[in-house]
C-alpha positions as CSV (number, residue, x, y, z in Angstrom):
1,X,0.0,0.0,0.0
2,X,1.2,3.2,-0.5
3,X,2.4,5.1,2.1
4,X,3.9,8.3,1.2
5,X,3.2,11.1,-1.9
6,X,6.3,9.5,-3.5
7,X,4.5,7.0,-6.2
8,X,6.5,3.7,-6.7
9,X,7.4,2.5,-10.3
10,X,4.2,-0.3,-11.1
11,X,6.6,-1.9,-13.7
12,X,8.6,-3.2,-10.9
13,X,5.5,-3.5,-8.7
14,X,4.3,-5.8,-11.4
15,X,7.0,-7.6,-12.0
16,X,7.9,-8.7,-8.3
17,X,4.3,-10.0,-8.0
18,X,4.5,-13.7,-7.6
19,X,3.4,-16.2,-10.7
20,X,-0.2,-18.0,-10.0
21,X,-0.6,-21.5,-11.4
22,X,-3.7,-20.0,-12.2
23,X,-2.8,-17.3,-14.2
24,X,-3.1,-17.5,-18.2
25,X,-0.3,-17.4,-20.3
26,X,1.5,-14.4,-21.7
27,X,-0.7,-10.9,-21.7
28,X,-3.7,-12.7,-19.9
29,X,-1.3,-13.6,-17.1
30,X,1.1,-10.2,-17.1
31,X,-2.7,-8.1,-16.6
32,X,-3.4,-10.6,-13.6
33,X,-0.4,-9.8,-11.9
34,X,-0.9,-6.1,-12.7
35,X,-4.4,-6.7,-11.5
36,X,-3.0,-8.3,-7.9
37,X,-0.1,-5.8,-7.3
38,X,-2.4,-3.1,-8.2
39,X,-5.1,-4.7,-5.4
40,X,-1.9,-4.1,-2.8
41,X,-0.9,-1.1,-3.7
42,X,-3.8,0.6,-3.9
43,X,-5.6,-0.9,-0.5
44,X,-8.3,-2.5,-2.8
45,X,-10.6,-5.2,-2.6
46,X,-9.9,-6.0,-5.8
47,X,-9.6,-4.8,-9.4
48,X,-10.4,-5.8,-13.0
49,X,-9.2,-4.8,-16.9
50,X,-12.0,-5.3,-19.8
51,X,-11.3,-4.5,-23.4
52,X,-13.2,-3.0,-26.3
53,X,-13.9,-6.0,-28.5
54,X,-14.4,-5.8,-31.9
55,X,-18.2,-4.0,-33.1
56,X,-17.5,-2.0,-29.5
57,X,-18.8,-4.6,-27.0
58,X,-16.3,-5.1,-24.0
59,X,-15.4,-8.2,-22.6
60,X,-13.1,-9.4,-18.9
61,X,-9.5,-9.7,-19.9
62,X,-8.2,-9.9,-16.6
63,X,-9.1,-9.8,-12.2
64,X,-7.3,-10.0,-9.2
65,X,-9.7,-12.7,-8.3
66,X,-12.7,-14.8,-9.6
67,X,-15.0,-12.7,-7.1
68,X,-13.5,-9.3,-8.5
69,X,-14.2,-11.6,-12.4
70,X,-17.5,-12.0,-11.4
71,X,-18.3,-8.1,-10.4
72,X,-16.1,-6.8,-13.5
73,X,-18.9,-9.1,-15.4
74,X,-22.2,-7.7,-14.2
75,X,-21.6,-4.6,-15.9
76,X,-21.1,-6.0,-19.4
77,X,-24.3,-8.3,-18.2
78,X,-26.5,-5.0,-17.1
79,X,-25.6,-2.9,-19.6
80,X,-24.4,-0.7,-17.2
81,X,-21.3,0.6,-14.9
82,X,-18.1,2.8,-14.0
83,X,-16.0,0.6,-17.1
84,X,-18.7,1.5,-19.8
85,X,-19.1,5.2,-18.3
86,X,-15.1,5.7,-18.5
87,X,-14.9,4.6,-21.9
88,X,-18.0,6.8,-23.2
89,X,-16.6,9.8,-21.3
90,X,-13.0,9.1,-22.1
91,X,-12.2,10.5,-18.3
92,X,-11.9,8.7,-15.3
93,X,-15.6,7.8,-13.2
94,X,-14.9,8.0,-9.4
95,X,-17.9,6.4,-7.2
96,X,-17.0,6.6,-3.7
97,X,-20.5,5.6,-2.5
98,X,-22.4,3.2,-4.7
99,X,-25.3,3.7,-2.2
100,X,-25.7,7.0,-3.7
101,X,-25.3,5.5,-7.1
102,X,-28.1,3.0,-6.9
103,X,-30.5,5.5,-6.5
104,X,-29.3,8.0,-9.2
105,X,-26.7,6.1,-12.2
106,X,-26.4,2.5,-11.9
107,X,-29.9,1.5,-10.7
108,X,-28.9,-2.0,-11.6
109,X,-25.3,-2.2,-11.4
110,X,-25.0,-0.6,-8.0
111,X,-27.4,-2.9,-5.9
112,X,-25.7,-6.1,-7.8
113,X,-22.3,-5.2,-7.1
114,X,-22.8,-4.2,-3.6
115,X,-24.4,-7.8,-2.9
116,X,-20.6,-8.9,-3.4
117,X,-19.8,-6.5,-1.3
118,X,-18.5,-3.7,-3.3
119,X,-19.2,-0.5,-1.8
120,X,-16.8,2.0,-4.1
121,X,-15.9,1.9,-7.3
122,X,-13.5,3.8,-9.4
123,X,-12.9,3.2,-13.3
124,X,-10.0,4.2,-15.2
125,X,-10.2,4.5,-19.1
126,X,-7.1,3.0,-20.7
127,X,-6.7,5.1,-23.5
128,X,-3.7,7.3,-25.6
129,X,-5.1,10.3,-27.0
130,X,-8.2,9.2,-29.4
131,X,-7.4,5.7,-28.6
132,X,-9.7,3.8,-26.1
133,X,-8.9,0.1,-25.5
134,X,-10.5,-0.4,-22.3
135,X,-10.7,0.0,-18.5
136,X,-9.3,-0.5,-15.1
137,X,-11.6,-0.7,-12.4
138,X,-10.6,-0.4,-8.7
139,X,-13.0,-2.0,-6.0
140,X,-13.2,-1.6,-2.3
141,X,-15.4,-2.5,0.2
142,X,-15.9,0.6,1.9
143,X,-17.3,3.5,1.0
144,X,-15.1,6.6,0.9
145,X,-13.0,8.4,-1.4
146,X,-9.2,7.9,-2.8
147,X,-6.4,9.9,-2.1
148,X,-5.0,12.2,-4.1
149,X,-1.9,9.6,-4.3
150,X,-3.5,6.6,-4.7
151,X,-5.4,8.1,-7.6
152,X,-2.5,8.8,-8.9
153,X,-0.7,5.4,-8.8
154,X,-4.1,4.0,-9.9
155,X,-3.4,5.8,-12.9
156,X,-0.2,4.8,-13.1
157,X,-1.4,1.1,-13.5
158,X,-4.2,1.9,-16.1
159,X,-1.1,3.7,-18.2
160,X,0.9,0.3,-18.0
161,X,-1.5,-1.4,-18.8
162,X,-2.6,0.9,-21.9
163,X,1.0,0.7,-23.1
164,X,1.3,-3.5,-22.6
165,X,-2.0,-3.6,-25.1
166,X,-0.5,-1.2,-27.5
167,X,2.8,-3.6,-27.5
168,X,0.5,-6.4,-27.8
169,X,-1.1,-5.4,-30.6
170,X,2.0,-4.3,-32.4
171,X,3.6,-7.6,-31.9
172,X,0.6,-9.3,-33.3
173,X,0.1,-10.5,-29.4
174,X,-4.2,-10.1,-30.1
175,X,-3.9,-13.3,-31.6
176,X,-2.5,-15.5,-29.1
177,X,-4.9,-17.8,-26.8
178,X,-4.5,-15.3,-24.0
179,X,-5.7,-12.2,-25.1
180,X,-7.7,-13.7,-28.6
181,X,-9.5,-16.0,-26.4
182,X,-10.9,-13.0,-24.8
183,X,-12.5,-11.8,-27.8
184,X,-13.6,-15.4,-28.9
185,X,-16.7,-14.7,-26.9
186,X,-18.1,-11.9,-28.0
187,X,-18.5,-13.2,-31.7
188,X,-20.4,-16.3,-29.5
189,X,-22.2,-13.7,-28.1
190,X,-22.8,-11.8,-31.5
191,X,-24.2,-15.1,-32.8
192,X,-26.3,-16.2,-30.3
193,X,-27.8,-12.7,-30.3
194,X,-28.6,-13.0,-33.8
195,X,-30.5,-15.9,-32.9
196,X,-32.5,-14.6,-30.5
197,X,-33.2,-12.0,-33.0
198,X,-34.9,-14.7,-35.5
199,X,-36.0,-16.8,-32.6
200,X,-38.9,-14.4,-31.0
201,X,-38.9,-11.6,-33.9
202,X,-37.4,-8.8,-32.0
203,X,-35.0,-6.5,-33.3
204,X,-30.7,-6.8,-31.8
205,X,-31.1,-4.4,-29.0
206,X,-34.3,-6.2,-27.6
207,X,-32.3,-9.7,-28.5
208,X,-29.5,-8.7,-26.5
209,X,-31.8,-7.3,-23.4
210,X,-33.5,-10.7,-23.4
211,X,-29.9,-12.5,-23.2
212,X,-28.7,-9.9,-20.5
213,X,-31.9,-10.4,-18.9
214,X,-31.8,-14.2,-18.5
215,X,-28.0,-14.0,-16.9
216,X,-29.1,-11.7,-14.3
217,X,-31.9,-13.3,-13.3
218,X,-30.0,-17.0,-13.5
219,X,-27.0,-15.4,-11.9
220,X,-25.5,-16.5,-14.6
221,X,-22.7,-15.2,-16.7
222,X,-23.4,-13.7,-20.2
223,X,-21.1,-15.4,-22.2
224,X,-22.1,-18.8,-20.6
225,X,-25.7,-17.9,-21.5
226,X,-24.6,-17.1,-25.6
227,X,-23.1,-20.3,-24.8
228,X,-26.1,-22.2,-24.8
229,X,-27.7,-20.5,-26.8
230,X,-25.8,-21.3,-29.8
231,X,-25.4,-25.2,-29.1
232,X,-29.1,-24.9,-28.8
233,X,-29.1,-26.0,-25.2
234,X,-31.2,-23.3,-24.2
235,X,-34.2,-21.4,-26.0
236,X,-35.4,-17.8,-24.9
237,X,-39.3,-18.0,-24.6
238,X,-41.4,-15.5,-26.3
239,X,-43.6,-13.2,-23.9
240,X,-46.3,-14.6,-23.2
């Protein structure tokens, strides 16, 4: 945690934090160590990186921890949250009291997250100038707001992380298992959305709704549900 206004270098921060047998290989795992020594240095909870996919839908690329997974989902799930905020504002979205946000932004996001018991929130876009290619969000389970140095190391991470992605892609690195597989998804979700679309005669954005829907209320995750979908192991019903 940081102690002092001096910020410490997160390169090294990252690389000192210790390799999980869990952790995927290449980028995927490099983010979850970011993701982990950011969650120490930053007296977090825990924290999570999503990317812009392709057609502008985002998807998890990497948590601290399956719970902080699990949370960084139900925005992408709800249609809602600090991630999808940042990246339309381009600016970083600071929610030191999701209480207050339940009842006036995230109506859905807010009361989900804090059932995991997330009580702030605070979303960093990673971005270079007109160049968006995701977010960092920080969660802690107390309400308050950061300091004026731990915002500032917070930002810190999102920039290594921002730079990693644009190495990444210059290196051709989006099509390895561990950052491709991230994307591999959405076009699952892209399909199955399309069939819900010819399924019950509704148009995408309804289609998608329905699928979002069906998660929440299954406590499910979305890309399991597009899952299903498209082996045909589960069928959306019509309303009634």
């Amino acid at each position: 945690m940081t102690t002092s206004d001096e910020p410490r270098d997160v390169w090294w921060l990252i690389a000192d934090e210790p390799v999980s047998e869990d952790d995927q290989p290449h980028l995927g795992g490099w983010m979850q160590r970011l993701c982990r020594a950011a969650v120490r240095e930053l007296d977090a909870t825990g924290v999570g990186i999503s990317i812009v996919a392709p057609r502008g839908t985002t998807t998890v690329l990497a948590a601290s921890g399956s719970v902080s997974e699990a949370v960084e989902q139900l925005q992408f799930t709800l249609g809602e949250g600090p991630c999808l905020d940042a990246l339309a504002l381009g600016r970083p979205v600071l929610t030191p009291d999701l209480a207050h946000a339940a009842r006036t932004r995230w109506p859905g996001y807010a009361p989900a997250v804090q059932e995991h018991g997330v009580r702030a929130v605070f979303s960093f876009p990673l971005q270079l100038g007109a160049a968006r290619l995701g977010a960092m969000d920080v969660y802690r389970d107390r309400a308050g707001s950061m300091s004026s140095p731990a915002l500032g190391q917070a930002a810190a991470f999102a920039e290594a992380a921002m730079a990693r992605l644009l190495d990444a892609q210059e290196q051709s690195d989006l099509e390895n298992p561990a950052f491709g597989g991230a994307l591999d998804g959405q076009f699952e979700l892209y399909q199955a959305q399309g069939m819900v679309q010819a399924q019950l005669g509704v148009s995408l954005h309804e289609a998608m709704a329905r699928l979002r829907a069906y998660a929440y209320a299954h406590e499910r995750p979305l890309g399991e549900v597009a899952a299903d979908v498209v082996a045909r192991r589960l069928v959306l019903e019509p309303d009634r």
